[in-house]
MDAnalysis code that builds the backbone (N, CA, C; Angstrom):
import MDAnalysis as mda
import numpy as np

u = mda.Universe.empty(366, n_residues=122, atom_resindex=np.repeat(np.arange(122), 3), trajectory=True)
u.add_TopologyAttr("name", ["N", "CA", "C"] * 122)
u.add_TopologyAttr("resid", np.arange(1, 123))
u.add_TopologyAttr("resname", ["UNK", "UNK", "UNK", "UNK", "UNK", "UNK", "UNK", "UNK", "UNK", "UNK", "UNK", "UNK", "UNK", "UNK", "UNK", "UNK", "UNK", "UNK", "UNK", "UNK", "UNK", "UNK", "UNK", "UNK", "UNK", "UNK", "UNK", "UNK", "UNK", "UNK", "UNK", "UNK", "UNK", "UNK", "UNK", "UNK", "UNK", "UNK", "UNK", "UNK", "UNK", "UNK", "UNK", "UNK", "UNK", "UNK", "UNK", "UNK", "UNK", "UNK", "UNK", "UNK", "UNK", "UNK", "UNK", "UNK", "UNK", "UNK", "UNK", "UNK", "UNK", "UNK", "UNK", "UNK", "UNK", "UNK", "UNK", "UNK", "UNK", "UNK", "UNK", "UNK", "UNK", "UNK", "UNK", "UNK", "UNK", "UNK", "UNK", "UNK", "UNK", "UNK", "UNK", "UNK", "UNK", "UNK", "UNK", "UNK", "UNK", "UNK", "UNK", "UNK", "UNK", "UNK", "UNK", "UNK", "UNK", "UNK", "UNK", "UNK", "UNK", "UNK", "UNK", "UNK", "UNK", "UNK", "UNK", "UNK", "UNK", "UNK", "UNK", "UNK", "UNK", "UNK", "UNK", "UNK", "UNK", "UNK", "UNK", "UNK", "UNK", "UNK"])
u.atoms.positions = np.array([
    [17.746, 4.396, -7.062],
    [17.498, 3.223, -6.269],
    [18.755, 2.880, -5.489],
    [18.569, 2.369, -4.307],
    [19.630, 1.663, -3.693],
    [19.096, 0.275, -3.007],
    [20.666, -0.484, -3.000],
    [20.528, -1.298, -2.476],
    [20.113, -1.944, -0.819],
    [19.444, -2.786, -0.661],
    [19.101, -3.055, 0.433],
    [18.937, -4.631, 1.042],
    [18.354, -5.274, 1.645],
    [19.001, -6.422, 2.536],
    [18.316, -7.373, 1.358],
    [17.748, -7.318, 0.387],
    [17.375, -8.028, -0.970],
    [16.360, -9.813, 0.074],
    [15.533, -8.611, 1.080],
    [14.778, -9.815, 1.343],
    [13.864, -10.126, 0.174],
    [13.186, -8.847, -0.409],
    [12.059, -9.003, -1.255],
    [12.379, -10.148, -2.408],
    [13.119, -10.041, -2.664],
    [14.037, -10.931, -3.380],
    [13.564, -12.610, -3.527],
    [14.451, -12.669, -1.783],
    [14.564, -14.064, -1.392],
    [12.833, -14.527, -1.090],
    [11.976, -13.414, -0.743],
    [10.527, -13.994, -0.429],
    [9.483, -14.243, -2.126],
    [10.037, -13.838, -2.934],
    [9.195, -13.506, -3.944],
    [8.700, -12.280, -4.451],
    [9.027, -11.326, -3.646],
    [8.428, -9.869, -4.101],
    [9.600, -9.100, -4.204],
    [10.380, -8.952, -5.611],
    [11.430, -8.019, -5.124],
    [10.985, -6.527, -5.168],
    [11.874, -5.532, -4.344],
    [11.203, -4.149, -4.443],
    [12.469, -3.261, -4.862],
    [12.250, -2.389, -5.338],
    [12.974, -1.028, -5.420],
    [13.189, -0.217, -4.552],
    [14.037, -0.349, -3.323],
    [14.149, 0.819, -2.859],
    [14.598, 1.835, -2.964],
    [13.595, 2.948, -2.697],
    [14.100, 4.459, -3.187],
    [15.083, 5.341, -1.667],
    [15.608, 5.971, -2.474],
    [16.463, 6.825, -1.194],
    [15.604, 8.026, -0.677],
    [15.653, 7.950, 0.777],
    [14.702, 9.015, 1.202],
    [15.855, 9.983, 1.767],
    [15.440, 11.184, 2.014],
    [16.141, 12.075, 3.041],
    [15.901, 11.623, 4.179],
    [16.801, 11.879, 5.446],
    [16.253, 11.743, 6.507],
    [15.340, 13.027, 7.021],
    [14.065, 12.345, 7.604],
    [13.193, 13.559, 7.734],
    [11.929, 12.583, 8.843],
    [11.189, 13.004, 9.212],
    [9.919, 12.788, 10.113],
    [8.644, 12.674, 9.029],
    [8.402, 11.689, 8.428],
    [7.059, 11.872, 7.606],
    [6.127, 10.672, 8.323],
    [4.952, 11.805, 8.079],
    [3.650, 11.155, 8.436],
    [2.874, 10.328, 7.671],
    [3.422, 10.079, 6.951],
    [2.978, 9.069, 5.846],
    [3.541, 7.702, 6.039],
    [2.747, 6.798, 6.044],
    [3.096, 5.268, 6.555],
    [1.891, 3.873, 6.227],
    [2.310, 2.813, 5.591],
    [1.479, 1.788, 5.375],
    [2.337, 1.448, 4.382],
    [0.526, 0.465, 3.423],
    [0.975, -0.223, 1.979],
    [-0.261, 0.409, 1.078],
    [0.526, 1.227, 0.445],
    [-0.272, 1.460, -0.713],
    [0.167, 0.904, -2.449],
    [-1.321, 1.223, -3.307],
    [-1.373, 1.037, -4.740],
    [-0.726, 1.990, -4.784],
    [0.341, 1.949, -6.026],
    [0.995, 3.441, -6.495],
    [1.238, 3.130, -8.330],
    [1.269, 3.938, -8.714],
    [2.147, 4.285, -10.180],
    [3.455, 4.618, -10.064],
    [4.551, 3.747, -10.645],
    [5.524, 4.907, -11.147],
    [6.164, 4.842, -11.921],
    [7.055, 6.035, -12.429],
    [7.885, 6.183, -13.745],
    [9.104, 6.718, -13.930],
    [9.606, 6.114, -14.784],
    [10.925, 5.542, -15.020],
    [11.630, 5.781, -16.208],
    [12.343, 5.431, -16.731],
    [13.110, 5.515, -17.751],
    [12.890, 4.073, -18.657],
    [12.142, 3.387, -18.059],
    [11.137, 2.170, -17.521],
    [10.091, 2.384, -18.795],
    [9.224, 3.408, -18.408],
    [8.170, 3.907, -18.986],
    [6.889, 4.247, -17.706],
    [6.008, 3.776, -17.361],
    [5.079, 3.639, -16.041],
    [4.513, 1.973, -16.140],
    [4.796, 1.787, -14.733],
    [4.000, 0.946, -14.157],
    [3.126, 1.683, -13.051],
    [2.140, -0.318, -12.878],
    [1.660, 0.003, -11.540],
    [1.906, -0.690, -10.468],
    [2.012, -0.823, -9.540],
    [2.410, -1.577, -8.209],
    [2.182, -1.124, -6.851],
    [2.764, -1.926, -5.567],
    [1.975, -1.639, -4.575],
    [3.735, -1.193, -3.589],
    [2.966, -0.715, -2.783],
    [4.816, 0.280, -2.118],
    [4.323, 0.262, -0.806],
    [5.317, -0.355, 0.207],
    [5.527, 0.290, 1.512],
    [6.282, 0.986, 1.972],
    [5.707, 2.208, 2.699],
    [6.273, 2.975, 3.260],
    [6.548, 3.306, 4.420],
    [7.849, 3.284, 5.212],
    [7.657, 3.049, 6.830],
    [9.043, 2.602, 7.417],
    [9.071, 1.912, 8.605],
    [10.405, 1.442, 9.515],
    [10.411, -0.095, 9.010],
    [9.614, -1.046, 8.518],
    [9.690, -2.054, 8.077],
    [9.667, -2.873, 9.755],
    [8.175, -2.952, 10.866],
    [9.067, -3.222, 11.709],
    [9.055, -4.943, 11.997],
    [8.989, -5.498, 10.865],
    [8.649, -7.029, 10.790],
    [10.658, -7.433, 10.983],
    [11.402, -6.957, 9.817],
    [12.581, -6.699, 9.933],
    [13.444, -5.910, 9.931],
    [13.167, -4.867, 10.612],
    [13.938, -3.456, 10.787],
    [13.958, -3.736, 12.287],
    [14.966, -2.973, 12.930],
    [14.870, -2.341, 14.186],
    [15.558, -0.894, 14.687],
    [15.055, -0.206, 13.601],
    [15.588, 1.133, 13.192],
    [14.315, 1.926, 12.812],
    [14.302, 3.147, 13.519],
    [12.945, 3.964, 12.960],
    [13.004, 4.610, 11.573],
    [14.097, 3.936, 11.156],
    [14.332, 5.324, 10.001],
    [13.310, 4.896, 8.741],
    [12.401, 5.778, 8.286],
    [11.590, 5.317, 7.098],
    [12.042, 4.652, 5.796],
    [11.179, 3.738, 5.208],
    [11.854, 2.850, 3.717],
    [10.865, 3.542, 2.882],
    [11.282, 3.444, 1.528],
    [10.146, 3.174, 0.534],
    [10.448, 2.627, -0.407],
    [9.499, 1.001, 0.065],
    [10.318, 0.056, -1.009],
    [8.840, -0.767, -2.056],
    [9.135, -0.307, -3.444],
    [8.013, -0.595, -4.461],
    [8.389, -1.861, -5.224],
    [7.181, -2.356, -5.273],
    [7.379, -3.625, -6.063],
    [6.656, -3.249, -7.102],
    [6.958, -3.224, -8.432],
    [6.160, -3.234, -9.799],
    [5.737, -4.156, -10.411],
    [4.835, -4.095, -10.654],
    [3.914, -5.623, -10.923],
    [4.513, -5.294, -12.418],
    [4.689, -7.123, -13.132],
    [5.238, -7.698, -13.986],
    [7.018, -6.908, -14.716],
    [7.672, -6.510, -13.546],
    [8.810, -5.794, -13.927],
    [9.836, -6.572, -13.459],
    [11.025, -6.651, -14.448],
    [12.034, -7.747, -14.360],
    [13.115, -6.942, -14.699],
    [13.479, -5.909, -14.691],
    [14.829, -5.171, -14.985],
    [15.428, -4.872, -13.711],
    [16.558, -3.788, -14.012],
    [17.422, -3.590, -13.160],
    [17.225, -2.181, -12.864],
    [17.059, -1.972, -11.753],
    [16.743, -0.267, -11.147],
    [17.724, 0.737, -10.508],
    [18.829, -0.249, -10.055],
    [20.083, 0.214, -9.792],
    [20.465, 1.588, -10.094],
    [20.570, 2.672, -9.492],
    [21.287, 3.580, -9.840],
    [20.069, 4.906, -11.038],
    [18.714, 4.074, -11.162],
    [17.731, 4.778, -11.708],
    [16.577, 5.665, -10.902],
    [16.482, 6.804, -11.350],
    [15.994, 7.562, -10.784],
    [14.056, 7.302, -11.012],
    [13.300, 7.139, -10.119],
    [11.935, 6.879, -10.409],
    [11.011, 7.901, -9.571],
    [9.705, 8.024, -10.209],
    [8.840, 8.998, -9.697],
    [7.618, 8.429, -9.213],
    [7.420, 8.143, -8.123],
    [6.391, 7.450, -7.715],
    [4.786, 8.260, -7.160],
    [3.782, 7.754, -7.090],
    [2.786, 8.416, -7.050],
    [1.811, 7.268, -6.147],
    [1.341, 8.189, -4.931],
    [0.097, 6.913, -4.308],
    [-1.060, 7.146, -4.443],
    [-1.396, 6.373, -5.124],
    [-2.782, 5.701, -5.290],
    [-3.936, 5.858, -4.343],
    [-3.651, 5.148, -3.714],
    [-4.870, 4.268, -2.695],
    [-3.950, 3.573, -1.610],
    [-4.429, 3.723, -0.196],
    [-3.728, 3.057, 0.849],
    [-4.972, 2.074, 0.832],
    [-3.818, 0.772, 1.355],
    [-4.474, -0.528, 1.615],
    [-4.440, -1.199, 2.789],
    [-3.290, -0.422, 3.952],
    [-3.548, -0.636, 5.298],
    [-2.471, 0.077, 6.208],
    [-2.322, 0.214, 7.185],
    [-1.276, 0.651, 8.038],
    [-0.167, -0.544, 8.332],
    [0.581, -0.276, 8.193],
    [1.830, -0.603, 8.541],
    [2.335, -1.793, 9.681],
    [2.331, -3.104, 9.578],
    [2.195, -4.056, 10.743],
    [3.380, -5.167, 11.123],
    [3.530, -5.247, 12.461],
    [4.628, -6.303, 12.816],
    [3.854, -7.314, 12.634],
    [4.256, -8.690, 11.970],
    [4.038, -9.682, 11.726],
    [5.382, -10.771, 12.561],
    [4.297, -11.676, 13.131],
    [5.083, -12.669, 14.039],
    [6.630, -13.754, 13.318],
    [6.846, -13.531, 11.877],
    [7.357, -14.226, 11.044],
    [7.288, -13.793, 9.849],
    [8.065, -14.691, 9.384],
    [8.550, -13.898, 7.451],
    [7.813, -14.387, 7.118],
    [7.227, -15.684, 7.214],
    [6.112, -16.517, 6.446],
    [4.985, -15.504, 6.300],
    [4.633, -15.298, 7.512],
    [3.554, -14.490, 7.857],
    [3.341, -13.116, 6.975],
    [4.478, -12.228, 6.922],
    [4.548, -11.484, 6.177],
    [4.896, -11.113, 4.664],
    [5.207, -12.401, 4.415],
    [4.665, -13.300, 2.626],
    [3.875, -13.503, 2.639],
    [2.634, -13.864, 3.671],
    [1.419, -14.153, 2.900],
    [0.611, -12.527, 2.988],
    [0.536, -12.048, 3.743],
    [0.458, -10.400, 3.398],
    [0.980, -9.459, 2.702],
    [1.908, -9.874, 1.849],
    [2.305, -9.386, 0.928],
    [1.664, -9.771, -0.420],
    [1.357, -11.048, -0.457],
    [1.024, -11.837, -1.590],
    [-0.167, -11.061, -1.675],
    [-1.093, -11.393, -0.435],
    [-2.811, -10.691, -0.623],
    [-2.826, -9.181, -0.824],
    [-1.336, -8.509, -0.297],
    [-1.569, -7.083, -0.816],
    [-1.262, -6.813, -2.101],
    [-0.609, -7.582, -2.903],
    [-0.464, -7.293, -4.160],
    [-1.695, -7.670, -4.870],
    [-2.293, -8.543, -4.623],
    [-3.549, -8.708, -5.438],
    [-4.600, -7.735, -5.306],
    [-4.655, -7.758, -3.924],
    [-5.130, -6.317, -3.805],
    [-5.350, -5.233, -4.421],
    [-4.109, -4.427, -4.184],
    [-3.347, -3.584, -5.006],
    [-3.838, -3.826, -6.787],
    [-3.680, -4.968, -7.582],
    [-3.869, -5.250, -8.755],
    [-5.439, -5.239, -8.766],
    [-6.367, -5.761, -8.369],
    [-7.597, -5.597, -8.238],
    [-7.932, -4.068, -8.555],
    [-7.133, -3.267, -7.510],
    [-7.856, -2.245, -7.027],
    [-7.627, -0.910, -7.995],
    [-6.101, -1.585, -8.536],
    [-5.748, -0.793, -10.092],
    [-6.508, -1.194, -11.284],
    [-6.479, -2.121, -11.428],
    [-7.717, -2.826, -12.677],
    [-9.054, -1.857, -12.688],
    [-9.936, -2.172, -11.596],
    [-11.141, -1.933, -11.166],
    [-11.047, -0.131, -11.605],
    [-9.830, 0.714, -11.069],
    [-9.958, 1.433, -11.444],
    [-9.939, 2.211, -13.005],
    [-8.793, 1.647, -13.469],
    [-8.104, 1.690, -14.890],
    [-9.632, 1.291, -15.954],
    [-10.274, 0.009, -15.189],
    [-11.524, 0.137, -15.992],
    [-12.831, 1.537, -15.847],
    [-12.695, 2.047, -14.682],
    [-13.698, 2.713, -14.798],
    [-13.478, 4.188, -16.001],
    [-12.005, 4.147, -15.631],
    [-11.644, 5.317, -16.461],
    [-11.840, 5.543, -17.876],
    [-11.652, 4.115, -18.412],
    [-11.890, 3.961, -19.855],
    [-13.288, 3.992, -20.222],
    [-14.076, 3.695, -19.230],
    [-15.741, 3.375, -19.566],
    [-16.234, 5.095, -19.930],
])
């Protein structure tokens, strides 16, 4: 993990960002993901992309928020896995704006892991 501008933080959603190579990937949005850690596994929801609400840099992020996780990721190596995409990738007019799309994508996201996690067990 590395450190980064610790908005997720200040909005309510903190995330993990992982270190990417620099490279051209076609992969981009907010998806449900799993991942694992030294942690053990969670589940949570991850964007992947230029961030262009507050970025103004093309270079790709991938920054995961783990639902009910309160430790420190610093310097930990994690293996992430996607799920399910939940939308493409969007400039939002404001931070507000993009807290409340965050909020509904995590529920989302939790819904959409539940819903599944139950079918599996049935």
């Amino acid at each position: 993990m590395k450190h980064g501008k610790k908005l997720g933080r200040t909005i309510g959603c903190p995330t993990a960002n992982v270190h990417l190579p620099l490279h051209c990937y076609s992969l981009s949005g907010v998806f449900v993901v799993r991942a694992k850690g030294s942690f053990g596994e969670c589940a949570g929801v991850a964007s992947f992309g230029t961030n262009p609400t507050v970025s103004h840099t093309p270079e790709a992020k991938l920054e995961v928020h783990l639902f009910d996780f309160s430790g420190c990721l610093y310097g930990e190596r994690i293996q992430v896995t996607f799920l399910h995409k939940l939308r493409d990738e969007a400039k939002f007019d404001s931070i507000a704006d993009l807290q409340a799309q965050i909020a509904q994508d995590i529920e989302t996201a939790r819904a959409w892991y539940q819903a599944h996690r139950d079918a599996e067990a049935a």
